[in-house]
N, C-alpha and C positions, 0 to 999 in steps of 0.2 A: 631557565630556558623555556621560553614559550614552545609546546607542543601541544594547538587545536587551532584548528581554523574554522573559520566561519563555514556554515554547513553543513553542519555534524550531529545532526536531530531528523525526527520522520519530518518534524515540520517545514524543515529546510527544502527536504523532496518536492513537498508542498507547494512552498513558496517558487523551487526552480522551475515546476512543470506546471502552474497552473493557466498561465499563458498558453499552453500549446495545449490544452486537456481534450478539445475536439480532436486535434490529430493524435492523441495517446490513443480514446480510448478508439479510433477508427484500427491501432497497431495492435490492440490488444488480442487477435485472434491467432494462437500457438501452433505452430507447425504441427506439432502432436501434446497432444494429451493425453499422460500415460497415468496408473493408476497405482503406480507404485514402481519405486528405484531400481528394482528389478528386472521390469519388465526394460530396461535399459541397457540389455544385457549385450556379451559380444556380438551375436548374431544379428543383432539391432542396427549396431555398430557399422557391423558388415555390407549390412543388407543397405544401407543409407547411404557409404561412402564417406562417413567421417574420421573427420582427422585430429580433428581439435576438438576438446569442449573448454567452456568457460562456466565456473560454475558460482553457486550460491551458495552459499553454507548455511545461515541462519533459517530455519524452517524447511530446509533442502537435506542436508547430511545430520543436521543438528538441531537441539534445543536451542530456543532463545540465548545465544550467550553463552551456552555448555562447552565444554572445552573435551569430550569426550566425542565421536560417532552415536547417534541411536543405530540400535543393534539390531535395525532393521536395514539400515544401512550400510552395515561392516563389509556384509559377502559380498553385494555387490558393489560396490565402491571399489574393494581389494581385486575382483575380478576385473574393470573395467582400468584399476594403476597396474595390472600384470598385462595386458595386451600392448605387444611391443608394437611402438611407431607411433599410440595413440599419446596426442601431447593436451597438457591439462594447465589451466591458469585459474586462478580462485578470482571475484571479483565481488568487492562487498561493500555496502552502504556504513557500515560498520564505522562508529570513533576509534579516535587513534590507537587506545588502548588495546581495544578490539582487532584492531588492524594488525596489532605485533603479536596479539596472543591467537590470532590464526596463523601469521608466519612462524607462528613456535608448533602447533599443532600440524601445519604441513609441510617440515620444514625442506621436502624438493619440490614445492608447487610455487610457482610467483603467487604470489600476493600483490594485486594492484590496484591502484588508486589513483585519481587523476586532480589536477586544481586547476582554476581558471586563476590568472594573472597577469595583469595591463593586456587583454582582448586574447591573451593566446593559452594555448592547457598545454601544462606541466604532465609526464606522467611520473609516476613514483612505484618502484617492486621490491617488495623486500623477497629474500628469499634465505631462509633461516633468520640469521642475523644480519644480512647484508642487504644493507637500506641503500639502492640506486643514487639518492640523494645525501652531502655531508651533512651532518649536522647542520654547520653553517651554511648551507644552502638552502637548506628549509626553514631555519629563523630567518634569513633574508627575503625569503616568500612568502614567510607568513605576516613578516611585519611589513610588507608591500601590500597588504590586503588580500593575501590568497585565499580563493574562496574552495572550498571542497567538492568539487564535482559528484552528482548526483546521481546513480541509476532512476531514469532512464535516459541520460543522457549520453549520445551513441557514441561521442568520440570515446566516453570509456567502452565501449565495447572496440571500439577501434582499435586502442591501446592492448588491449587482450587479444585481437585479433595479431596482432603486428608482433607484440610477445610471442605466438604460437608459432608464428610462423609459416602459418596455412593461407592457401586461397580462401577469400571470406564463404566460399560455397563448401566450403569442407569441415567450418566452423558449425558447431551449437552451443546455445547455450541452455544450462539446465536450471530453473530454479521454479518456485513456489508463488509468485505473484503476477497477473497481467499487468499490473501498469509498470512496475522498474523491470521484473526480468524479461518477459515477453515482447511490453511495448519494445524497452532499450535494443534487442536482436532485433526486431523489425526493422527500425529505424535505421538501425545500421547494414541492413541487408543479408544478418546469418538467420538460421534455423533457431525455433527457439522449442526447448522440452517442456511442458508444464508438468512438475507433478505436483498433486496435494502438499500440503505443509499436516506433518506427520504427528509436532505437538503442539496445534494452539494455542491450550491453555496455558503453554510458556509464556507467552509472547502479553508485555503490558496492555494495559486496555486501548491506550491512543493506537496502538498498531493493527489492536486485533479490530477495531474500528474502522478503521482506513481498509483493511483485507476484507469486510464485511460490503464498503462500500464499494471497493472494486469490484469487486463478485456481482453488484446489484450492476453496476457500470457494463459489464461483462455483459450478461443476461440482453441488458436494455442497449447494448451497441449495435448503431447502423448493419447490417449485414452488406459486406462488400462483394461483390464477383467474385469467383474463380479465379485464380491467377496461378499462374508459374515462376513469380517470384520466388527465389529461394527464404525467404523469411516470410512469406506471406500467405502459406499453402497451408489449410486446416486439412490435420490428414486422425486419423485413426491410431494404431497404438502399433500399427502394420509396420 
C-alpha cells in the first residue's frame, strides 16, 4: 500500500514557496519573539487572550526527529497542557512516518496535515491512532496525484485553525523558523511565537542551511509599517 506523497522533503517547501518568496519573506516578521519556551508561560497566555496554539515540534519541543521532549521543554509545555480551555493542535512538515510517530507521542493533540488534490486541499488528523482518512481513502489520493501541503502554506494553518476551534484572533502559532512557521500564521492571519530552535546541531545540513539562510532573509527583509493586524504585529516578549 502506497503511504508517501509527493512533497515530503525541505526541498519540496522549496519548490512550493519559491513563487511567492517576496511575499514570504515581507510575512516573515513574528508577533513575538521569545527567548525561550518559557517565557510562554500562563500569564502570557493570559495576558494575550489566547485560546488556541498550533504548534511545531521539530526544533520547537524536540530534537530533529527525537521522539522524546527536550527537557527544557518538559515544565513548560506540561504547564501550558494543564491550563484548562487552552486547546492545542500539532502541525508538521514532517514524512509520513514522522507524522504517525508524533501522533504516538501526543497521543491527545491532532496531529494534522493537509494535501492538495484536482485544485482543492484535503485535510487529514490523526489523533492517537485514529487517522480522519480510511485507509482507502488515502491510497485513492495518493494515486490521484496528492501532493503534500507545505508549511508555509496557510490553508494548513487554516485547517489547524478550524480543528481548534477558535476565532483565528485567539489562535498562535509557536514554532522555530520565519519562512514555514511565522511566514504560514501571517498569511493566514494568526499570531505567530518565534522561539529559537533549542538543538541545531540535530537538524541535517540541507535544513540547518535553509534556517541559516532564512535568518540572513530575516535580517535583509523590507521593513513594513506598523500595523494592527493580528498576525502582523512585532511586539516584544511582553
Amino acid at each position: 500500500m502506497k503511504r508517501a506523497a509527493g512533497g515530503e522533503s525541505p526541498l519540496a517547501t522549496l519548490r512550493q514557496s519559491i513563487g511567492r518568496m517576496p511575499l514570504l519573506v515581507r510575512s516573515m516578521a513574528p508577533t513575538w519573539s521569545l527567548e525561550h519556551l518559557g517565557q510562554l508561560d500562563p500569564a502570557f497566555i493570559a495576558r494575550h487572550g489566547i485560546a488556541g496554539l498550533i504548534w511545531d515540534i521539530d526544533g520547537t519541543l524536540t530534537a530533529y526527529h527525537a521522539t522524546r521532549l527536550l527537557p527544557s521543554a518538559e515544565a513548560p509545555f506540561a504547564a501550558l497542557r494543564a491550563l484548562p480551555g487552552l486547546r492545542h493542535a500539532i502541525l508538521s512538515n514532517a514524512p509520513e512516518w514522522r507524522f504517525r510517530e508524533l501522533a504516538a507521542m501526543f497521543p491527545d493533540i491532532p496531529v494534522l496535515r493537509g494535501y492538495r488534490v484536482a485544485g482543492r486541499v484535503i485535510g487529514r488528523r490523526l489523533l492517537g491512532t485514529a487517522d480522519s482518512l480510511t485507509a482507502g481513502e488515502l491510497d485513492h489520493h495518493l494515486a490521484s496525484g496528492a501532493m503534500t501541503l507545505r508549511k508555509p502554506h496557510a490553508e494548513l494553518v487554516r485547517l489547524a485553525i478550524a480543528e481548534l476551534g477558535c476565532a483565528a484572533e485567539l489562535v498562535a502559532m509557536v514554532g522555530d523558523q520565519y519562512l514555514t512557521d511565522v511566514a504560514g500564521a501571517n498569511l493566514a492571519g494568526v499570531r505567530s511565537i518565534k522561539l529559537p530552535n533549542p538543538a541545531p546541531g540535530s537538524f541535517p545540513w540541507s535544513i540547518r542551511f535553509t534556517q541559516q539562510l532564512e535568518r540572513l532573509l530575516f535580517r535583509l527583509r523590507p521593513r513594513a509599517e506598523p500595523t494592527s493586524s493580528p498576525g502582523r504585529t512585532p511586539d516584544a516578549s511582553s
